[in-house]
LOFITI-157735 format. One record per residue: residue in one letter; x, y, z of N, C-alpha, C in turn. Coordinates in steps of 0.001 Angstrom, whole numbers, plus 500000, padded with zeros to 6 digits. Layout:
AXYZXYZXYZ/...
end
This chain:
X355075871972351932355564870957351018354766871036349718/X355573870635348558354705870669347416353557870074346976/X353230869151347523352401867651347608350700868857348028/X350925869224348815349885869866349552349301870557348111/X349855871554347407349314872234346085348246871014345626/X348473869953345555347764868436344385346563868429345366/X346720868150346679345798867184347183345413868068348394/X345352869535348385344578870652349177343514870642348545/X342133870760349231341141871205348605340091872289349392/X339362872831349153338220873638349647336899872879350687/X337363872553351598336238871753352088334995872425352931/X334539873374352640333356873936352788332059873244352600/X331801873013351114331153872106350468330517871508351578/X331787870140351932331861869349352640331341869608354085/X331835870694354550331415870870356098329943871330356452/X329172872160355108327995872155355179326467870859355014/X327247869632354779326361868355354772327192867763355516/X328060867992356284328852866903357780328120866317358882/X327545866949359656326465866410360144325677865788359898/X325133866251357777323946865009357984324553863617357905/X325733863837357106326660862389356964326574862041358482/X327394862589359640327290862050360307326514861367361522/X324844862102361361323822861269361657323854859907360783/X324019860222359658323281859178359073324479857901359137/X325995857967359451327123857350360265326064856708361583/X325910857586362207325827857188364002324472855222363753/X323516856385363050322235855537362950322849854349362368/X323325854174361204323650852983360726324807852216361710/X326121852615362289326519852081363658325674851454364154/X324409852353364826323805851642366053322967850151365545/X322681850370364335321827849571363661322611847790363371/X323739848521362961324921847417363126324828846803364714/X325058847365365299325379846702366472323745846088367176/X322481846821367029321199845782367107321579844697366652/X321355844928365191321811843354364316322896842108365174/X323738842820365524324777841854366073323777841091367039/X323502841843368151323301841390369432322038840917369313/X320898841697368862319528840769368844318881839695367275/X319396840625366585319443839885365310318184839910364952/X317900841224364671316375841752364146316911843548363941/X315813843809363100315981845334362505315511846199363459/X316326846885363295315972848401364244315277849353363543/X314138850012364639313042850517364442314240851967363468/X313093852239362579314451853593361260315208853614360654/X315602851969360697316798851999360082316512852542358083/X315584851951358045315398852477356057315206853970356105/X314814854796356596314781856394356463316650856598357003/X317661855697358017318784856033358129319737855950356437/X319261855029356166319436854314354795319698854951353839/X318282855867353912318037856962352513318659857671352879/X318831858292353703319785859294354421321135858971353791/X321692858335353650323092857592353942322882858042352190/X322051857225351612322315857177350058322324859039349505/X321443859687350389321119860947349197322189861571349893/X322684861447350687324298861930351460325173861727350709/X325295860185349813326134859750349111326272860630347408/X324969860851346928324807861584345557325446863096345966/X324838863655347102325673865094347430327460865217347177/X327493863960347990328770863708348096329436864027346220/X328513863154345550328841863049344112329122864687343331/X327617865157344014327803866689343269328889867598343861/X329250867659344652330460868323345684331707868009345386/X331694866475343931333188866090343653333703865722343884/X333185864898345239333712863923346101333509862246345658/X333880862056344590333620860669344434333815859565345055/X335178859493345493335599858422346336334443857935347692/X334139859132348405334118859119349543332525858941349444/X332050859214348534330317859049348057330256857096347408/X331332856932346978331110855502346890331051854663348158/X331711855009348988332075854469350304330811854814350873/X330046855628350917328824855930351372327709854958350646/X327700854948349160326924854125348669327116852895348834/X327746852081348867328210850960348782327983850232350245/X327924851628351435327918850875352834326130850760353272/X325446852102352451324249851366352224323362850038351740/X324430849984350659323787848254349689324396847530350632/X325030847704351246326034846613352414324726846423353202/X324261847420353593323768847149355053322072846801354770/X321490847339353308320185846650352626320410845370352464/X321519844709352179321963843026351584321690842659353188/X322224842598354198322441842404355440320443842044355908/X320085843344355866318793843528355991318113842377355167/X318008841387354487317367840986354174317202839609354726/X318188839699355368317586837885356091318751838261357330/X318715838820358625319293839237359863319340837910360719/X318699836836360463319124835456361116319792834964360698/X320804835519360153321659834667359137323021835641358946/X323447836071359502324387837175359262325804836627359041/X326441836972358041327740836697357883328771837814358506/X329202837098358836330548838211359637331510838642359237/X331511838713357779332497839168357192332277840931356393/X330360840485356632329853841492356029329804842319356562/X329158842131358197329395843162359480330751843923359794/X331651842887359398332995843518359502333260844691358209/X332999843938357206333343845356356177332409846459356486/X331491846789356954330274847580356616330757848231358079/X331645847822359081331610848381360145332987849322359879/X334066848954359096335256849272358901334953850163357764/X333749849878356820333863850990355978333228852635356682/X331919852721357016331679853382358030332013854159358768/X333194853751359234334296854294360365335526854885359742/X336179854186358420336489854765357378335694856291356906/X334763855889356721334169857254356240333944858255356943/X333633857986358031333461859055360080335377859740359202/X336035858713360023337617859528359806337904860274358906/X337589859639357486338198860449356250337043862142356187/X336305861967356328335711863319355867336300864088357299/X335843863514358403336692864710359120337783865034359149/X338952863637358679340391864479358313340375865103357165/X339272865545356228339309866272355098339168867636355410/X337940867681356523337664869069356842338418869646357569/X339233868875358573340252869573359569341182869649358773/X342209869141358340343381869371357071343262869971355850/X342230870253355238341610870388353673342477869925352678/X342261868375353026343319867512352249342314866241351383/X342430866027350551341930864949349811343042864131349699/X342771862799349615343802861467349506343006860199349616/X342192859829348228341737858856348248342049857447348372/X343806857726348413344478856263348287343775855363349849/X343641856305350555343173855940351870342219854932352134/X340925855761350962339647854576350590339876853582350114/X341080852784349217340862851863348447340948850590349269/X341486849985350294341278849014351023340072848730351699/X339291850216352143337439850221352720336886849803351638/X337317850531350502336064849908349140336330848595348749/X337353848101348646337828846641348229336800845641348970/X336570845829350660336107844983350992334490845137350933/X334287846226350725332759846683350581332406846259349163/X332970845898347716333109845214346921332690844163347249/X333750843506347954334083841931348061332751841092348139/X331747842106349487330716841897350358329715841649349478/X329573842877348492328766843323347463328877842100345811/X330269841510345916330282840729344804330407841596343400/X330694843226343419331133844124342530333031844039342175/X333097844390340732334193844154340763335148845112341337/X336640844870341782337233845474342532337749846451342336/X337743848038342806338720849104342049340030848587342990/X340818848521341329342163848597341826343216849867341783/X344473849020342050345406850519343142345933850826341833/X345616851354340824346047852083339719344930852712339392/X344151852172339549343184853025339049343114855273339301/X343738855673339599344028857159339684344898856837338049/X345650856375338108347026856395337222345745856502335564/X345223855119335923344411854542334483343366855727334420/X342346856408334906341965857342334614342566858602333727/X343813858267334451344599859722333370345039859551332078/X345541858118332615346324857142330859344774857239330018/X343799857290330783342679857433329059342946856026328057/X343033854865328792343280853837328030344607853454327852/X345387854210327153346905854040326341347714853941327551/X348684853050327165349916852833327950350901853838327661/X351225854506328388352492855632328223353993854844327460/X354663855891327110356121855605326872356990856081326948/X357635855669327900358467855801328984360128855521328467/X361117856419328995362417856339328940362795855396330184/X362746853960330183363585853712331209364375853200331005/X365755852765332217366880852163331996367076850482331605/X367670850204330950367896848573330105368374847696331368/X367715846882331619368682845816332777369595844681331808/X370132844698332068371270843175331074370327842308331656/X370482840725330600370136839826330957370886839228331903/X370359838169332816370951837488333125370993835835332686/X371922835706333774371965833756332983370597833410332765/X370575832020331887368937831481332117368987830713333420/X367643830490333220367312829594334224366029828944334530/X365591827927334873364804827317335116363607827377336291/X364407827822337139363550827936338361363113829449338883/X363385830801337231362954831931338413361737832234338477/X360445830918337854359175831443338267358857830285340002/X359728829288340322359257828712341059360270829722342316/X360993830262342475361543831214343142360713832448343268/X360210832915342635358813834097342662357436833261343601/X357207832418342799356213831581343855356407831555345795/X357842830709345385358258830716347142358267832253347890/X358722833453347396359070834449347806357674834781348054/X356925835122347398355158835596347293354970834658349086/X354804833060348496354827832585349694355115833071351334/X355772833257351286356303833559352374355681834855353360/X356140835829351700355447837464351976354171837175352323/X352739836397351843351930836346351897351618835884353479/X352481834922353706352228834346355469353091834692356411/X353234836592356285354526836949356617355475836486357721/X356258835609356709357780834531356889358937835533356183/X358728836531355846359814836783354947361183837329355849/X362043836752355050363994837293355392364511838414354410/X365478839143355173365941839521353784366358838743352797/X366834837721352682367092836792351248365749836943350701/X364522836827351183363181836875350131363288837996349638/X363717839248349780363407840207348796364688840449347939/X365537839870348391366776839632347504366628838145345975/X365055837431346468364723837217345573363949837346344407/X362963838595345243362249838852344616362807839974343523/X364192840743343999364796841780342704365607840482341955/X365994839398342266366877838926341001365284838117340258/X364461838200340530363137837656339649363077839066338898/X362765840344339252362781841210338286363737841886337501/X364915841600337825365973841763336981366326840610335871/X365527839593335874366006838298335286364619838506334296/X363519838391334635362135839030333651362572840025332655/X362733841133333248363297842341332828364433842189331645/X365131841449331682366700840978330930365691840568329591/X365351839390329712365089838399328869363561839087328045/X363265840554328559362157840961327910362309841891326736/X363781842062326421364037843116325782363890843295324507/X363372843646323845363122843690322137361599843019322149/X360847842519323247359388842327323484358123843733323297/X357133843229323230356313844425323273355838844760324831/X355827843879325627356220843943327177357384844590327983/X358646844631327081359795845625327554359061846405328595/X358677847497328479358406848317329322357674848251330310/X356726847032330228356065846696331355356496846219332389/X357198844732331993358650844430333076359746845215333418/X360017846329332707360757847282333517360510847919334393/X359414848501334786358386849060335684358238847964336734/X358065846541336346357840845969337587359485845354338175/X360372845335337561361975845683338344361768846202339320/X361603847602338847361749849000339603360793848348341127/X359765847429340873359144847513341933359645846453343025/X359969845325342096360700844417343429361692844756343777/X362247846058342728363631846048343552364020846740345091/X362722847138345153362238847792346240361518847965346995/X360879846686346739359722846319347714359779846165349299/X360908845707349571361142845624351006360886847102351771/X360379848659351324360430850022351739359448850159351189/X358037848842350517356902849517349988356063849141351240/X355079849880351468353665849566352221353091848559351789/X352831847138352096352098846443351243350597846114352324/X349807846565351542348243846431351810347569845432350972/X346048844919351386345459844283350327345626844356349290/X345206845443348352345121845974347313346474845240346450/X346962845964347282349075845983346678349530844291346442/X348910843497347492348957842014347355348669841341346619/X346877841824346036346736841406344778347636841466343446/X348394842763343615348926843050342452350214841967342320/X350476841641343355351807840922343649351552839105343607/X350119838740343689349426837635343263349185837704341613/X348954838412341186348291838612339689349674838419338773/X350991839113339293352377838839338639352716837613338945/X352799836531339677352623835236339570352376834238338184/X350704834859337857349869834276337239350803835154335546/X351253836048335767351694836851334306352983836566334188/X354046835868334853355143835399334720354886834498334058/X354269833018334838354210832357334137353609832182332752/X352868833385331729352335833812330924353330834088330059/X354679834815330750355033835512329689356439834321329801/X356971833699330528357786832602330428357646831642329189/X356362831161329313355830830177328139355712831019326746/X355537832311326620355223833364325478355773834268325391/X357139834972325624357463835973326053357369836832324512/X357118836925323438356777837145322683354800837794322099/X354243836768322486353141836866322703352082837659323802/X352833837823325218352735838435326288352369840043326295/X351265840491326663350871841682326732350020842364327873/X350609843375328589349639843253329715348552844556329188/X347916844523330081346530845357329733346917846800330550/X346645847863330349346321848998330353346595848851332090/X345172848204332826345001847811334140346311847928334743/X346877847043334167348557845838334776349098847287334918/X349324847800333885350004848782333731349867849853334501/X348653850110334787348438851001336079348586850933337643/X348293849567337306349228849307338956350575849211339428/X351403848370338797352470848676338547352899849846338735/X352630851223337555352796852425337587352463853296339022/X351401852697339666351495853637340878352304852754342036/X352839851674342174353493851125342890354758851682342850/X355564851820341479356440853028341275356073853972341941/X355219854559341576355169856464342126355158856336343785/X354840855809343996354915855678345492355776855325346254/X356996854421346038357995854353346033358759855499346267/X359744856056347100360933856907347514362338857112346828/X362137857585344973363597857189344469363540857761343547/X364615858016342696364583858747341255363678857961340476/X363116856339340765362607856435339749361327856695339675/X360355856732340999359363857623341382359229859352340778/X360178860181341107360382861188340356360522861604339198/X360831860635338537361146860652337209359326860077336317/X358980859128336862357346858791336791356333860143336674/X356532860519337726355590862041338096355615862666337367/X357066863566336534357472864344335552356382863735334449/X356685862362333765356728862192333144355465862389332363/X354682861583333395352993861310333464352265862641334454/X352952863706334598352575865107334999351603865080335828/X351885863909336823350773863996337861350872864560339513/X352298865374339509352827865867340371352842865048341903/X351952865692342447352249864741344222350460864421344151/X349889864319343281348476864054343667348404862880344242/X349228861693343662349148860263344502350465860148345455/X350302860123346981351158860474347955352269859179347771/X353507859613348523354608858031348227354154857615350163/X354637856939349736353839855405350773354764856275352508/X356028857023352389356314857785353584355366858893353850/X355074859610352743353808860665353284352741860340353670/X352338858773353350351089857994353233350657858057354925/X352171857202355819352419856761356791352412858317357809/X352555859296357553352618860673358103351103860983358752/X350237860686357223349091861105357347348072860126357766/X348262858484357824347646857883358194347561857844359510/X348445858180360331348389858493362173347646859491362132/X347390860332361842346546861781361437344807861171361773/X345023860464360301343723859987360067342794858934360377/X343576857876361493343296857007362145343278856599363718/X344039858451364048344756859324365442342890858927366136/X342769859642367544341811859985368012340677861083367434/X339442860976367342338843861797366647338205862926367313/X337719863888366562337617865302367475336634864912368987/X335693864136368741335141863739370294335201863529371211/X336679862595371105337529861829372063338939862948372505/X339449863749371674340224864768371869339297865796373160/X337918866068372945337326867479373032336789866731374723/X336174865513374776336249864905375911337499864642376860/X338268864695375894339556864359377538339728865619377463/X340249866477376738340570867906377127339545868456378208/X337928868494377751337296868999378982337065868402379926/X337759867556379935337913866624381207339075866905382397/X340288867575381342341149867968382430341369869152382168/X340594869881381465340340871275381694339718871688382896/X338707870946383232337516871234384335338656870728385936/X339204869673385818340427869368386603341330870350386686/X341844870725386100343196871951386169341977873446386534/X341336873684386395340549875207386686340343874800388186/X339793873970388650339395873432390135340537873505390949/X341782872614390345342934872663390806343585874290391140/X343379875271390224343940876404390324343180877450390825/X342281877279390760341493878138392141340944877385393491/X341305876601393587342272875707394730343823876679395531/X344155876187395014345531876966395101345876878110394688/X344831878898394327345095880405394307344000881425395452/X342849880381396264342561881019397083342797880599398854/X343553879107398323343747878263399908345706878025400020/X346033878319398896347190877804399447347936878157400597/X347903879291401443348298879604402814348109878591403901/X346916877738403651346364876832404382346697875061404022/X347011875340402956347818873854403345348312872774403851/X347899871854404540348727871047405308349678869948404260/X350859868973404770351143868090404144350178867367403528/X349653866518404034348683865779403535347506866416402305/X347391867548402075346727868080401368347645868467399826/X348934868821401006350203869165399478350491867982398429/X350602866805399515350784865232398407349480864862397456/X348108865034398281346770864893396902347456865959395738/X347459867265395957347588867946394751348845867436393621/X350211867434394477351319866925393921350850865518392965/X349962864728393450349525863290393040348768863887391555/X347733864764392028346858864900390454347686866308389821/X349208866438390346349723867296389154350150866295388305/X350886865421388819351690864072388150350705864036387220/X349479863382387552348940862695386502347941863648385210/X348147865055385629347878865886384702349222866439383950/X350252865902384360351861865881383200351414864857382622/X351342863713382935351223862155382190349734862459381049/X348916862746381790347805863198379870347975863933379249/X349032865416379598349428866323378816350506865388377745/X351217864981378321352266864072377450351183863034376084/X350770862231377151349789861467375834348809862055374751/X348611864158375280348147864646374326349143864835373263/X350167865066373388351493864894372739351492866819372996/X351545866859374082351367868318374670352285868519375792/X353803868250374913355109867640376008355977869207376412/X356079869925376175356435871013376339355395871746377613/X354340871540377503353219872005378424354105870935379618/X353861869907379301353992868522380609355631868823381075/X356438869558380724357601869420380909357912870811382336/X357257871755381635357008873048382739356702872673383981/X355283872001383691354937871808385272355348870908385807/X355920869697385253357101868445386270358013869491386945/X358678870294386048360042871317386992359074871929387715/X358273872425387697357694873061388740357410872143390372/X356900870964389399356443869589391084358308869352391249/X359023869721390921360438869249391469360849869526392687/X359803870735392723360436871680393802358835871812395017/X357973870831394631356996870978396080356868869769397039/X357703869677397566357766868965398972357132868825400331/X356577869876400587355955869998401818355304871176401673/X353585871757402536353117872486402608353744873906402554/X354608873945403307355732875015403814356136875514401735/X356386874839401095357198875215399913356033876012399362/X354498875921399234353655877136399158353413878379399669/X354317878779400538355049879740401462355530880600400318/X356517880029399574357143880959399025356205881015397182/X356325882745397617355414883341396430355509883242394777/X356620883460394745357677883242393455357225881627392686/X357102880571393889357226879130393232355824879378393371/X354373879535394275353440879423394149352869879999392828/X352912881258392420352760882057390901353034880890389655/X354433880918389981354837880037388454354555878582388130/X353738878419389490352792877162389501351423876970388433/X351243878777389219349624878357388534349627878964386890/X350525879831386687350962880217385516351224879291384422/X351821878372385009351607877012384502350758876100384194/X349813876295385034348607875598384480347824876229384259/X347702877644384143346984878490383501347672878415381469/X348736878211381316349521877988380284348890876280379849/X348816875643380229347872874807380288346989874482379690/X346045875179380314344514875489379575344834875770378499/X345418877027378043345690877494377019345845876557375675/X346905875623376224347786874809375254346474873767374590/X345797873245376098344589872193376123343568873343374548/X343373874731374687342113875055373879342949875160372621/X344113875734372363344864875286370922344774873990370862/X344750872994371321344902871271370813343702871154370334/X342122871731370591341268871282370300340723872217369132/X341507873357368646341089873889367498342090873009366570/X342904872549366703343254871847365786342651870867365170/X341581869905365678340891869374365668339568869886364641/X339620871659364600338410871678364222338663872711362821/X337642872299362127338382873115360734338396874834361219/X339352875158359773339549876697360639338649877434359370/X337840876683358910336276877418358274335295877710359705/X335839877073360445334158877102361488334891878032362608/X335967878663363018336473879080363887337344880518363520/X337696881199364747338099882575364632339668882195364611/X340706883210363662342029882765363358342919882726364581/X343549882512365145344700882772366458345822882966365703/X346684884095366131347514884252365526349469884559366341/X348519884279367457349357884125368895348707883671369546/X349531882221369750349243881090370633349691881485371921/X350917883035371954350521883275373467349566884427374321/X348437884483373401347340885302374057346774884429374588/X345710884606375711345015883682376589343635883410375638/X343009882668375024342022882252374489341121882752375135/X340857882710376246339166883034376903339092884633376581/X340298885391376569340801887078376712340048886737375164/X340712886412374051340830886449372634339329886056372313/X338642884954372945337577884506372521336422885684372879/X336370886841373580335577887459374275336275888956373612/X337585888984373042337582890133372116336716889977370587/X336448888451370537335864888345369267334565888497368937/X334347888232370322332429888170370620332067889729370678/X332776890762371517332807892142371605332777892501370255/X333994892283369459333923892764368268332770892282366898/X332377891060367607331217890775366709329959891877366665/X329834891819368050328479892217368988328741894299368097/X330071894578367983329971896021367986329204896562366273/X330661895175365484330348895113363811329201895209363729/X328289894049364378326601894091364267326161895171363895/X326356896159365103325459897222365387325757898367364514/X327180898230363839327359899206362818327154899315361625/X327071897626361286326612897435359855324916897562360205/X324085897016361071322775897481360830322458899214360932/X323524899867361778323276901317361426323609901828360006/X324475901143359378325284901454357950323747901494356960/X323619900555357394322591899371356155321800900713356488/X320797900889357905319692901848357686320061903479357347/X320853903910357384321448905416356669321352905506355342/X321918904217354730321804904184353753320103904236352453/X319518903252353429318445903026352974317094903790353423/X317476904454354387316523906228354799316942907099353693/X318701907113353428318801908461352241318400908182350714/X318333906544350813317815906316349037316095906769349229/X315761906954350535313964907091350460314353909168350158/X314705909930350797314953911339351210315881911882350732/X317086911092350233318448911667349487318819913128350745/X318327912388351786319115913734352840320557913470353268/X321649914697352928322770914118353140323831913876354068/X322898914947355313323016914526356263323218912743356833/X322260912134356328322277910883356852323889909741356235/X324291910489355254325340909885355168326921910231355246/X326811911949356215327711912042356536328539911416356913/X328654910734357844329236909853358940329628907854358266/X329173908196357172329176906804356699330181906319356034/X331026907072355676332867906972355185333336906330356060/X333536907109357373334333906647359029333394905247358917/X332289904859359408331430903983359597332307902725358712/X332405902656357377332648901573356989334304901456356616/X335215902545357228336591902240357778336807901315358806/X335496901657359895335658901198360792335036899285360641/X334127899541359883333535898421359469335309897246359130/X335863897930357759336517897466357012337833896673358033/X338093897369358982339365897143360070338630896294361030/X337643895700360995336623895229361790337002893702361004/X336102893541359716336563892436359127337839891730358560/X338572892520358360340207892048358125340659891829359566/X340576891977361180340832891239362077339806889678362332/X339038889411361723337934888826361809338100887257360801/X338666888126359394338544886912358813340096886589357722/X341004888168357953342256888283357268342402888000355741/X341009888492355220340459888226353768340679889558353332/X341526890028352296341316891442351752340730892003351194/X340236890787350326338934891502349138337490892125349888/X337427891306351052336232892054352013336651893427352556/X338091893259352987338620895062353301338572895765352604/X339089895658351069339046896795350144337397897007350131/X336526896012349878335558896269349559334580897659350086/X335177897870351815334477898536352781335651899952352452/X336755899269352215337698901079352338337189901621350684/X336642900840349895336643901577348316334906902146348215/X334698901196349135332798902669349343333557903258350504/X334301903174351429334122904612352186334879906122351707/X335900905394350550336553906662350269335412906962348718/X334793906178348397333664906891347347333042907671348026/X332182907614349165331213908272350023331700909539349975/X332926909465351107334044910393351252334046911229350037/X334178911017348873334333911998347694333077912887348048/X332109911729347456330886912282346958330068913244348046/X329932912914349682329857914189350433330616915119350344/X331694915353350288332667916490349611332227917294348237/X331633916760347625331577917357346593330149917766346448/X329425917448347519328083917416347517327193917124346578/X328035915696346028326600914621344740325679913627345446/X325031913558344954324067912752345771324392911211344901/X324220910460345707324149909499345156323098908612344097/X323354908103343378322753907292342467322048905978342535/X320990905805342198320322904534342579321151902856342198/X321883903382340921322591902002340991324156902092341900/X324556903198342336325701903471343655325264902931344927/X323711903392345167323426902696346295323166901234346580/X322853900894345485322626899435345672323836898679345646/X325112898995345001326242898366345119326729898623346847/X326585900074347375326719899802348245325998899147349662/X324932898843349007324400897999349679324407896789349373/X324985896163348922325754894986347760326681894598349170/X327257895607349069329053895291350466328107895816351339/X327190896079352101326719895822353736326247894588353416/X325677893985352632324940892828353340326113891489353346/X327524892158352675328180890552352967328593890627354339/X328506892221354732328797891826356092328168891378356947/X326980891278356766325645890786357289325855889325356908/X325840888810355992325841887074355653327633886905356407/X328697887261356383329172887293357629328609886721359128/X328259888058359734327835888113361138327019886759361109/X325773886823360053324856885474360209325565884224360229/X326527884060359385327671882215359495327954882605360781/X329036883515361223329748883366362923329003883230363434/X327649883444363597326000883051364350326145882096364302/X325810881090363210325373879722363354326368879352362911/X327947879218363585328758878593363309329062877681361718/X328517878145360692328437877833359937329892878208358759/X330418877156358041331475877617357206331661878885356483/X332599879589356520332740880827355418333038880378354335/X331681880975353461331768880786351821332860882109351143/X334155882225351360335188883717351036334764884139349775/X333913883316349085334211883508347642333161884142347205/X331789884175348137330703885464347919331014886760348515/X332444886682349155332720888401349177333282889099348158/X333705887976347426334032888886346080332517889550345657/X331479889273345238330651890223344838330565891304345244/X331219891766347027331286893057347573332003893563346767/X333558892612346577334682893846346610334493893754344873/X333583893301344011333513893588342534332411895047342516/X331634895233343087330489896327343381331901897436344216/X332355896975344595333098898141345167334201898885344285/X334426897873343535335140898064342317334561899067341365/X333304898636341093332624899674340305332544901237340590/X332420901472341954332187902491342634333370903513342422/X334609902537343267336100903121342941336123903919341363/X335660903015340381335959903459338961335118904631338587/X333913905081339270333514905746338890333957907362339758/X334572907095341034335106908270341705336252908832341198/
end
């Protein structure tokens, strides 16, 4: 989808300070919950603190603003708290616990998706504000950053006036009403578009025109908007500006602010006139419409990788027991032994299902359709496509949990129907072999820059073919492949022609062994791939090429 181009990002950055964020998450949790129950400070909490804050400035340098405020802000939360713990307000515990947990979710749905979408934060920060007594970022604020002050100007469509009337600010009142203590009918939002079509009318030849046109567009469609805190305010604050511009409609001007909220209440919205907004103000899909919002908020509020990686090895370790069970006893069977298993197949369909792993859960029900009695393990055909099944299983269970995990920290799958443990142990082989060829590469190289014997680099063309077909299954990056095929066919020349190599040749090519080396070292310590320091290989390799 196009949306993804705006709000994809590189989360590397990010995955290399994740952990400390999320120590410095856990500690402040636990610290929260002392406070609750004994109502005194926990021994660390100010070194968790600092933690939390210089987590938060990283956050800043990495470009992560949003998500570094939410960090800062849950610190001053939890220093304000700290200062008198016999006395705790519960409103504060509540924001500081919701922001927190906010922040746990959002960075890991950043790193597993490599998606940014700050609209997410603005209800955590609102109340971490509130707590704080700072003023509030509001839900335009993306929009007002871009406007740079100035109110745009906009082509929109003219509403006719309608009749006058007397009562359409006490009709806006009741409708708000209602929405606010949600009472609402459809007649309330059928009042709330003849309030903005009736504003809208009577604004025309105003210097407000365009502002009340924008907010039309919004009641006229409010009944299909998401309305959150944030969004409520905005819908409280038009209250207070009706009756402003009723008494003045002449005089009436909204601020930049107004205007930005409004404006993203539009964009978010599902309609030409959302589309037509985006164009206009060229902000493409960076701010999501309130259906993509709802896509990604189950995503991001779903179970988190802990709770995924715990039930999976929970009935991973269940289904392996189960199947070498029944792949070395089933001859022996009695009834009574056939109904336990039949019992914990059931209920290993029923968690496959709640993994939303229904295709897996669907196989092996047809399979329990057909086991009735000990005797039905008799026949070979149904016993096989039993365990095949829950060998398919497992499988499905170790794809669910790489999903979970960014695919910076993990090896690519590219067929979900190879067996993972097969695939995971071709990768380790092929790690274990690369090793040993790039440290033989590296020392040939660096014996013939001592001896220029050329013997030692016969063999070193093939060597980093083999290298090169090594890392393009590994990481499906090309600039690291060319890098290894454009020194091996230099080599290749230059033993052919019997030149010796050059001190600044060798060092480029020793330029491209060591990324394969800072390679091997990340898949070591599971650490993110930085792709973008293999370009220095394949630019040194470049050089080489140009000079053969």
């Amino acid at each position: 989808m196009s949306y993804q181009t705006s709000i994809h990002f590189d989360p590397t950055a990010l995955l290399i300070i994740k952990n400390e964020v999320d120590n410095s998450i856990k500690l402040v949790e636990s610290a929260v919950a002392t406070l609750v129950e004994e109502q005194q400070l926990p021994f660390g909490i100010d070194d968790a603190l600092l933690q939390l804050e210089q987590c938060s400035q990283i956050l800043l340098l990495i470009d992560l603003p949003d998500i570094a405020k939410i960090a800062q802000y849950s610190a001053e939360l939890m220093r304000k708290i700290m200062r008198n713990p016999q006395q705790i307000i519960t409103s504060d515990i509540q924001h500081l616990s919701e922001g927190v947990t906010t922040l746990k979710c959002y960075i890991e749905f950043s790193c597993v998706k490599q998606l940014t979408i700050p609209q997410f934060l603005l209800q955590s920060l609102n109340q971490l504000e509130l707590s704080l007594n700072k003023p509030l970022t509001r839900e335009g604020y993306q929009i007002e950053q871009q406007l740079g002050g100035v109110a745009p100007e906009l082509d929109l469509p003219v509403q006719a006036a309608l009749e006058k009337s007397e009562h359409i600010h006490r009709l806006y009142k009741n409708c708000l009403l209602k929405l606010l203590t949600r009472k609402t009918q459809k007649l309330d939002f059928e009042g709330f578009k003849l309030v903005g079509q009736y504003i809208s009318g009577i604004a025309q030849q105003t210097q407000s025109e365009q502002y009340w046109n924008l907010v039309r567009i919004v009641l006229a469609h409010l009944n299909d908007t998401l309305l959150t805190e944030p969004r409520l305010r905005i819908l409280i604050n038009l209250e207070t500006q009706i009756a402003q511009f009723l008494k003045q409609p002449l005089g009436f001007s909204a601020s930049v602010e107004d205007v930005s909220d409004i404006l993203t209440l539009c964009i978010t919205q599902d309609n030409q006139h959302s589309d037509y907004l985006r164009q206009q103000l060229k902000i493409s899909d960076k701010i999501l419409s309130d259906s993509e919002l709802y896509l990604y908020r189950k995503q991001l509020f779903g179970p988190d990788q802990q709770t995924i990686r715990t039930v999976c090895n929970l009935l991973n370790d269940e289904i392996t027991v189960l199947h070498k069970d029944i792949e070395f006893n089933y001859t022996n069977f009695n009834d009574e032994r056939t109904s336990e298993i039949k019992q914990q197949l059931q209920n290993i369909c029923r968690t496959l299902s709640v993994l939303n792993l229904s295709n897996t859960s669907q196989q092996l029900a047809e399979s329990l359709k057909q086991l009735h009695s000990a005797q039905d393990f008799q026949n070979e055909q149904f016993t096989q496509t039993l365990m095949n099944n829950l060998l398919t299983a497992l499988n499905d269970l170790g794809l669910l949990l790489r999903q979970y995990r960014s695919n910076l920290l993990q090896y690519p799958v590219n067929n979900p129907n190879i067996a993972l443990d097969r695939l995971e142990n071709a990768y380790k082989t092929l790690v274990h072999e690369l090793k040993a060829l790039v440290d033989l590469s590296s020392q040939s190289i660096i014996s013939y820059a001592q001896s220029y014997d050329s013997i030692l680099i016969e063999n070193l063309g093939s060597h980093f073919k083999e290298i090169a077909g090594a890392v393009l299954f590994l990481l499906h990056y090309e600039n690291l492949y060319y890098a290894f095929l454009n020194c091996a066919e230099f080599i290749e020349k230059q033993v052919a022609a019997e030149k010796a190599l050059e001190p600044e040749q060798i060092r480029r090519i020793l330029d491209v062994c060591a990324s394969a080396d800072m390679l091997l070292e990340m898949l070591h310590h599971h650490h993110p791939i930085m792709y973008r320091m293999f370009d220095v290989a394949f630019n040194s390799s470049q050089q080489l090429k140009s000079v053969a």
